[in-house]
C-alpha positions in Angstrom: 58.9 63.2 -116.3 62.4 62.1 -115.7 62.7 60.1 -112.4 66.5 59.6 -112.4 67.3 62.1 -109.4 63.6 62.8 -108.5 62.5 59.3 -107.0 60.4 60.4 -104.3 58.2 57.5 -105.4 60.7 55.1 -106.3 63.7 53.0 -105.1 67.2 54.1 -105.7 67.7 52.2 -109.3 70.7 50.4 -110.0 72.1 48.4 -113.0 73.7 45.1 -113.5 74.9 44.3 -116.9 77.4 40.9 -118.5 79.0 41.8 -121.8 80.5 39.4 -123.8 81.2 37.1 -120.5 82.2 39.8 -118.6 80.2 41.1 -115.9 79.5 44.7 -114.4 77.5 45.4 -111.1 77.0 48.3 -109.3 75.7 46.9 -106.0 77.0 47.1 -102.3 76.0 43.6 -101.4 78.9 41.5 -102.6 80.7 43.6 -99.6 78.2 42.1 -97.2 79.7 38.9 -95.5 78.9 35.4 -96.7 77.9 34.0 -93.4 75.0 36.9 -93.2 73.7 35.8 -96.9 73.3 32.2 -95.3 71.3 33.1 -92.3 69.2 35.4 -94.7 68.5 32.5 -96.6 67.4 30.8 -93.7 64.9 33.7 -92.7 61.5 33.9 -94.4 59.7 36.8 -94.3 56.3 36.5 -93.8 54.3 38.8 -95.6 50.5 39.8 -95.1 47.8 39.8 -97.2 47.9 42.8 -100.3 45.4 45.2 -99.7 43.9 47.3 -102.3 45.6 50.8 -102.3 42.4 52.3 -102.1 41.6 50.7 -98.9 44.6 51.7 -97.6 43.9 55.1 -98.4 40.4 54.9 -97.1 42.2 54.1 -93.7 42.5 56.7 -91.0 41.3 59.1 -93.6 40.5 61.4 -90.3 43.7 61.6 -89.0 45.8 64.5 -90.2 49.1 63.3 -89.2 48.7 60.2 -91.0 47.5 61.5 -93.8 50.2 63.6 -94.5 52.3 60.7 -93.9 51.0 58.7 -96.0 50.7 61.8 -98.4 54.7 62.1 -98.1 55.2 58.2 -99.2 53.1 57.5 -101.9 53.1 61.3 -103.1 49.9 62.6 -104.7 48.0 59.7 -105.6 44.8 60.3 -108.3 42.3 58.4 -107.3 40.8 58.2 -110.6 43.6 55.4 -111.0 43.6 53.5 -108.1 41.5 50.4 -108.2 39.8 48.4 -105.8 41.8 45.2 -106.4 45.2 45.1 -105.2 47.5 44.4 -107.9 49.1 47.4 -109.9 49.0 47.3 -113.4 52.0 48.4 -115.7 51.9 49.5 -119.2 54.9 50.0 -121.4 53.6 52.8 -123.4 57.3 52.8 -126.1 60.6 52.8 -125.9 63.0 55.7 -127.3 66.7 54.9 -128.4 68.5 58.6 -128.6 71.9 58.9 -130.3 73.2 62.6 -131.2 73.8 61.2 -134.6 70.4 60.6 -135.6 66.8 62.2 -135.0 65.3 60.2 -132.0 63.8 56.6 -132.4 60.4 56.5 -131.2 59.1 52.1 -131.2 55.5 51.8 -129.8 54.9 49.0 -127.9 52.3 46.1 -130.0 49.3 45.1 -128.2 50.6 41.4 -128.8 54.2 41.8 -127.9 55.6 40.9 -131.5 57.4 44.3 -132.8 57.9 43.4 -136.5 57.8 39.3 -137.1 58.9 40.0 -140.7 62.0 41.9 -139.9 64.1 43.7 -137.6 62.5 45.9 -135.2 64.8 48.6 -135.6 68.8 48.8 -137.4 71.3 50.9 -135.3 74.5 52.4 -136.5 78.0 50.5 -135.2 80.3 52.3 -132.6 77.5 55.1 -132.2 76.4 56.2 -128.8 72.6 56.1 -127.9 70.7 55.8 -124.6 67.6 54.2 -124.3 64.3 55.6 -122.7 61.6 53.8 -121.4 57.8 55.8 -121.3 55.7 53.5 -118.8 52.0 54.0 -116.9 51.4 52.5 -113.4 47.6 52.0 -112.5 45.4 50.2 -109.7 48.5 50.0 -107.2 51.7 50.4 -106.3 54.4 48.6 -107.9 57.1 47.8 -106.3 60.8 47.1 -107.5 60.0 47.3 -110.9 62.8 46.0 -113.4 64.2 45.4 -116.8 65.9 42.9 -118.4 67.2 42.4 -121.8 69.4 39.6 -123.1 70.8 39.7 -126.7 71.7 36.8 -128.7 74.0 36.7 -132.4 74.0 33.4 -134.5 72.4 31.7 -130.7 75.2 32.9 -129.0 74.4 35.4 -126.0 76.9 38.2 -126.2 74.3 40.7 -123.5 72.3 40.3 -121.2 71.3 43.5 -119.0 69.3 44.3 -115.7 68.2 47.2 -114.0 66.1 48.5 -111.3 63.8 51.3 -112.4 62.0 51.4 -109.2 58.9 51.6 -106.8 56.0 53.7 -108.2 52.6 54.4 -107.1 49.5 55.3 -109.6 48.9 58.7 -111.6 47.3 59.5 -114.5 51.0 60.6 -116.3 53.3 58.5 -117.4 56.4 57.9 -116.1 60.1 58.0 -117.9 63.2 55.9 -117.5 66.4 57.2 -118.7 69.0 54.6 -119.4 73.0 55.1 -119.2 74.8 55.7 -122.3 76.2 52.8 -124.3 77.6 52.3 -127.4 77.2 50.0 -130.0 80.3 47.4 -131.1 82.0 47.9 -134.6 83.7 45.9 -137.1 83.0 43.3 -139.6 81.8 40.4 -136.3 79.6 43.4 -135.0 77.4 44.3 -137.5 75.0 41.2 -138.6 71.3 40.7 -136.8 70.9 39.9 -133.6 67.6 38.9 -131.5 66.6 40.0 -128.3 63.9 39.3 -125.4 63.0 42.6 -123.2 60.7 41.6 -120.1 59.7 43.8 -117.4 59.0 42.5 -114.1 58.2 43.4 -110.2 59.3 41.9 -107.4 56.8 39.2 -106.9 58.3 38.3 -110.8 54.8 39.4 -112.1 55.7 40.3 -115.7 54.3 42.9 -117.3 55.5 42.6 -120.7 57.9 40.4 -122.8 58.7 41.4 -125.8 60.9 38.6 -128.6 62.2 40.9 -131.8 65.3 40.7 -133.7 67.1 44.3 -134.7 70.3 44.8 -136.8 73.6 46.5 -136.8 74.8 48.0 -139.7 77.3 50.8 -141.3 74.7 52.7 -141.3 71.6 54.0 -139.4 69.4 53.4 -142.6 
């Protein structure tokens, strides 16, 4: 289920991305004025205690109006995934790079984070478009401000590093899916070569749920 426009469960995502030295973001907050980012800093909020999301949902189970509300937040939750401890659990289920050049690229996700140590993970084609879409499963609680990051690196130089918010999302036995903009890939004779790469999601508490190291190549060719 594609959550770009439907985020009733989610945040609002948004994407940050430095190329080459050059940076993109797509945020409102550099418009905010620096004197209130200094008396932010000075605030701490105080949080309380995580509950488990079953509790919550246990609470004022009598009361219509509340229930509905709380229906209307979190959506539909199945029980059947929603644990009695209060930390949510993520699982990156694959990740799918699509390009109308090619037939899609479906890579599954190794129980021990290490894709292919003998090789690259995957070879893409130089100056071809492809998106990439991310196939995830939230558990035990919600998890809020979920995010990826991915930072590239040819010959140990960094020439990417990416972030973007995917969202807020509560448990349910489906999956969830992550469409990614469209990039494309660089060309010419400096482009193509292997390159590594570390992919980690995280929350907002910086609880990661997976990290990934692999190394992928660019070549004339998709093969």
């Amino acid at each position: 289920m594609v959550l770009e426009d439907e985020m009733k469960k989610g945040e609002a995502s948004g994407e940050t991305s430095e190329k080459m030295g050059l940076s993109r973001k797509n945020s409102g907050s550099s418009l905010s004025p620096i004197e209130d980012d200094e008396e932010d800093e000075d605030k701490k909020l105080e949080l309380g205690p995580m509950i488990a999301l079953k509790e919550q949902l246990e609470r004022d189970k009598d009361d219509e109006s509340l229930r509905r509300w709380k229906e209307k937040l979190l959506g539909v939750v199945d029980l059947e995934d929603v644990g009695e401890t209060p930390d949510p659990v993520v699982k990156i289920l694959d990740l799918t790079i699509r390009s109308p050049d090619r037939e899609e690229m479906v890579l599954t996700i190794p129980e021990d984070g290490l894709p292919n140590p003998k090789g690259p993970w995957f070879t893409i084609k130089e100056g071809s478009k492809y998106t990439l879409v991310f196939n995830f499963r939230v558990t035990n609680n919600i998890v809020s401000g979920l995010r990826y990051n991915n930072t590239v690196w040819k010959t140990g130089v960094k020439v990417d590093s990416t972030k973007a918010m995917l969202g807020t999302f509560s448990p349910q036995a489906e999956s969830y899916q992550h469409v990614m903009p469209e990039e494309m890939t660089p060309s010419g004779m400096f482009a193509r070569g292997s390159y590594s790469a570390r992919t980690k999601f995280i929350d907002d508490d910086n609880k990661c749920y997976l990290e990934i190291n692999y190394t992928f190549d660019i070549r004339k060719s998709w093969q």
